[in-house]
N, C-alpha and C positions, 0 to 999 in steps of 0.2 A: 531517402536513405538508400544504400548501395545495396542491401545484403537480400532481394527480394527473391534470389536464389539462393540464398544461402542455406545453411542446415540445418535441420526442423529438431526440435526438442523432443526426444521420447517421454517428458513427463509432463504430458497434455492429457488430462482427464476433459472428454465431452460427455456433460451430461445432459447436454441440453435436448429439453422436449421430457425429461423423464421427469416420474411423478416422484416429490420431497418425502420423505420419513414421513410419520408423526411427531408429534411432540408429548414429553411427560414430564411434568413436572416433580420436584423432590421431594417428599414428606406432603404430597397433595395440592403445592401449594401454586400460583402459575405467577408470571408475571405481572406486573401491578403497569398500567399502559402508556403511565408517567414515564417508569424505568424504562419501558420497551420504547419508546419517544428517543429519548437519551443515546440509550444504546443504536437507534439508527441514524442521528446524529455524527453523537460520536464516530461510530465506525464508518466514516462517510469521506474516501478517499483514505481508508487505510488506519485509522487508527484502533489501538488493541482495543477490543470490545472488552477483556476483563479489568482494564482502566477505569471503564465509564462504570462497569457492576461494582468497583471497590468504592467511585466514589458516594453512588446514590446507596448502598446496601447499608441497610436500617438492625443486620441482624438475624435478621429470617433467613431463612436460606434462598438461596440461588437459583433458577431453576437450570436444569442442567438437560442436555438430550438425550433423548434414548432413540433408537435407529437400526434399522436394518445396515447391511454394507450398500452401500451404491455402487454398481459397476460403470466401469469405465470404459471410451473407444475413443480411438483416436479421432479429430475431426474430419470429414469427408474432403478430399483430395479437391476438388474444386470449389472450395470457399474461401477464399481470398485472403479475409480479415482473419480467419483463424491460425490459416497459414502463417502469416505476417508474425501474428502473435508470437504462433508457435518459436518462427524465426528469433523474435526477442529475445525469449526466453531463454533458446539456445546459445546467441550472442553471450546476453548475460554468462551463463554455465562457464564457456569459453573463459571470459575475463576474471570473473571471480576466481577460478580456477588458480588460473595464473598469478593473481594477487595474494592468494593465500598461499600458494606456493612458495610465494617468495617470501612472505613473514613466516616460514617455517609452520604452516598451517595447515589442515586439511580440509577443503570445502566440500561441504553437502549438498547436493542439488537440491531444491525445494520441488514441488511437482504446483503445476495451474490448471486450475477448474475452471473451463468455460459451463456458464449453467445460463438458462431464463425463466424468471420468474422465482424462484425460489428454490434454496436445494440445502441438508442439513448437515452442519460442519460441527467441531466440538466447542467451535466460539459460541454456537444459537444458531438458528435458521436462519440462513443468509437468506437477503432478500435483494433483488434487483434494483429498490429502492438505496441503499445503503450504498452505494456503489461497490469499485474494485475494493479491497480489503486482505488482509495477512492473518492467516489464524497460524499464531505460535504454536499450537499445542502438537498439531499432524503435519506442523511445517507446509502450509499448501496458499498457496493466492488464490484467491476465488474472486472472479469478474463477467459480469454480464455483458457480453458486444454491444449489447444495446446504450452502454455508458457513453460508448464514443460518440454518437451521436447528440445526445444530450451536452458532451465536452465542445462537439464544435456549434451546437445551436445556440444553447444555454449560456456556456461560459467563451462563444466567443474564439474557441483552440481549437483548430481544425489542423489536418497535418499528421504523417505518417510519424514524425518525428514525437508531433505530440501523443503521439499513443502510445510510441514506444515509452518516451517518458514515467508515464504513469504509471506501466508494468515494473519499470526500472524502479522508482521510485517503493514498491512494493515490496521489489527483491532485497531493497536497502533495507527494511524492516527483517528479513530473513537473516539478511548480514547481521545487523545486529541481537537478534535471538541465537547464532553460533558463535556470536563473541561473548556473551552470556550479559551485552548490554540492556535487553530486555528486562530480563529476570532483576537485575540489581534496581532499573528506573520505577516497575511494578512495585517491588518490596517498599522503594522509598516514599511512592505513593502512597501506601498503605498507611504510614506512619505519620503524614503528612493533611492540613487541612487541604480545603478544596483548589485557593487559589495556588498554591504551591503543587499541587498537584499538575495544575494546568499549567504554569511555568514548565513543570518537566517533562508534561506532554509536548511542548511546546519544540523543547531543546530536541527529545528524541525524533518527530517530526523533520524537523530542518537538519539532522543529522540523515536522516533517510534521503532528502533531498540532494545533499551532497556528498552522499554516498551513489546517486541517481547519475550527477555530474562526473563523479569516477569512475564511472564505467564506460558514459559515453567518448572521457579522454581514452581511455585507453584501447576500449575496440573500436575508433579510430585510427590513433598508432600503429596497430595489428593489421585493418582490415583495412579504412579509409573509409568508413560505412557513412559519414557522413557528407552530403551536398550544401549549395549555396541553401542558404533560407531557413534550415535546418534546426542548428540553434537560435533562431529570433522565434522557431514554433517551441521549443521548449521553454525558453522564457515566459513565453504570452500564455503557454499551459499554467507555468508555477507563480505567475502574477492571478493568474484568472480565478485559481481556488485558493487561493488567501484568506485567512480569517475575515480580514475588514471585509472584504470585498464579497464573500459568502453573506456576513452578515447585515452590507448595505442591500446587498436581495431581497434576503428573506425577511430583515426585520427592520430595514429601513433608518437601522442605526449601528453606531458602531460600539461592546463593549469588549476593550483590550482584555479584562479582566476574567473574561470569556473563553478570551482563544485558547487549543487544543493543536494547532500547526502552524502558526504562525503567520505575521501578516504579508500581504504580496511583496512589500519590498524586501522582505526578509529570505521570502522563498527564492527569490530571485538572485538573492545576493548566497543562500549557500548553493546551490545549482550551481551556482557561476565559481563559487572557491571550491567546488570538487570538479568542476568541468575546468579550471584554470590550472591547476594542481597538478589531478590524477592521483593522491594521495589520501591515503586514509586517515593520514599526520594532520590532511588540513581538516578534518572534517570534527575535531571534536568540540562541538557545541556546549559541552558541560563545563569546560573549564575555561570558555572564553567568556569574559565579563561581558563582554557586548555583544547582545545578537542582533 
């Protein structure tokens, strides 16, 4: 990618190396280890953690965090990857900017937590395990550096592009918490058994994806940020964390009825209709029959 000079995001929270809150739970009560399972699961490349608490929640209450503020610093001027991030981040700002402008909108920057090990958000205490992730509520990403490693060991996706991806991929979630597509797919979850739930996890998911692909058309247009190889590393990212392909790892089978973001050919093919597009027109996953 082109942009390794480019202009760094001022909403970079580093917290890494500081010590997490506590935790308290509501009415005494804490979480049961099944749900905590779930929930890091679930929230494992981004998706809403109060998704997976509407579908396992039995009634009882919630448990919710209680927290000091965390402070903030910018990351230290000679670390690379934070840099790079940073730069993402900013790129993003840039584009969305411009997109919302132009549907007579006004975008909000979201701000990104770089943390290790563990640091406490209003989703639950993020943990390094869960990977990168979006919590709606403070509008913030929260991602551990250490994920990228695990992306090009584990899954396979090495590649500046595929990092940027994955942050992209994140911001999409942000997009759609300001268009108040969140808030409506939540509610209908709620309403909803399990499998139908994960149908619409499924749809907001790959809408983030190619919302991921809209941005890379377009701050290329703008900047040309993109090199030879580039998009074949973003592909091989949104192939690599597929439902199926998650779950031929871990469990050695595959159940569709399962997924939560959809399977690799699917990731692949909305990436590629928001990266072919550059439109927000092509990206709505909810009222296409076919995903």
């Amino acid at each position: 990618m082109r942009f390794r000079r480019g202009r760094e995001s001022d909403n970079v929270e580093d917290r890494r190396g500081q010590r997490s809150g506590g935790f308290s739970p509501v009415g005494g009560k804490g979480m049961g280890l099944g749900t905590l399972v779930l929930v890091l699961v679930g929230m494992y490349f981004g998706i809403d953690p109060r998704v997976v608490l509407t579908l396992v929640s039995t009634g009882s209450a919630i448990s919710q965090q209680t927290q000091a503020p965390v402070s903030a610093s910018k990351p230290p001027a000679d670390d690379a990857q934070a840099r790079f991030v940073s730069m993402v981040l900013a790129d993003t700002e840039d584009t969305w900017s411009d997109l919302f402008r132009q549907a007579g909108l006004q975008y909000q920057d979201p701000r990104l937590v770089l943390f290790s090990g563990s640091t406490p958000t209003p989703c639950g205490m993020g943990q390094s395990a869960m990977g990168p992730f979006y919590c709606p509520p403070d509008r913030k990403v929260y991602i551990d550096l250490s994920f990228y490693d695990e992306l090009k060991r584990r899954f396979g996706a090495p590649g500046d592009f595929a990092q940027a991806y994955v942050i992209a991929h994140e911001i999409g979630h942000h997009v759609q918490n300001l268009l108040g597509i969140a808030d409506k797919v939540s509610s209908l979850q709620a309403r909803v058994d399990k499998v139908q739930a994960n149908r619409l996890s499924v749809r907001m998911e790959l809408q983030a994806d190619c919302f991921a692909g809209v941005w890379a058309n377009n701050a290329h247009q703008a900047r040309q940020i993109l090199e030879q190889g580039d998009i074949e590393e973003g592909l091989r990212a949104a192939s690599a964390i597929g439902d199926d392909e998650i779950q031929r790892r871990t469990q050695g089978y595959v159940r569709p009825d399962a997924f939560t973001h959809g399977s690799s050919a699917q990731r692949v093919e909305w990436f590629r209709r928001g990266l072919n597009a550059g439109d927000m027109k092509a990206c709505d996953t909810f009222t296409a029959e076919r995903i």
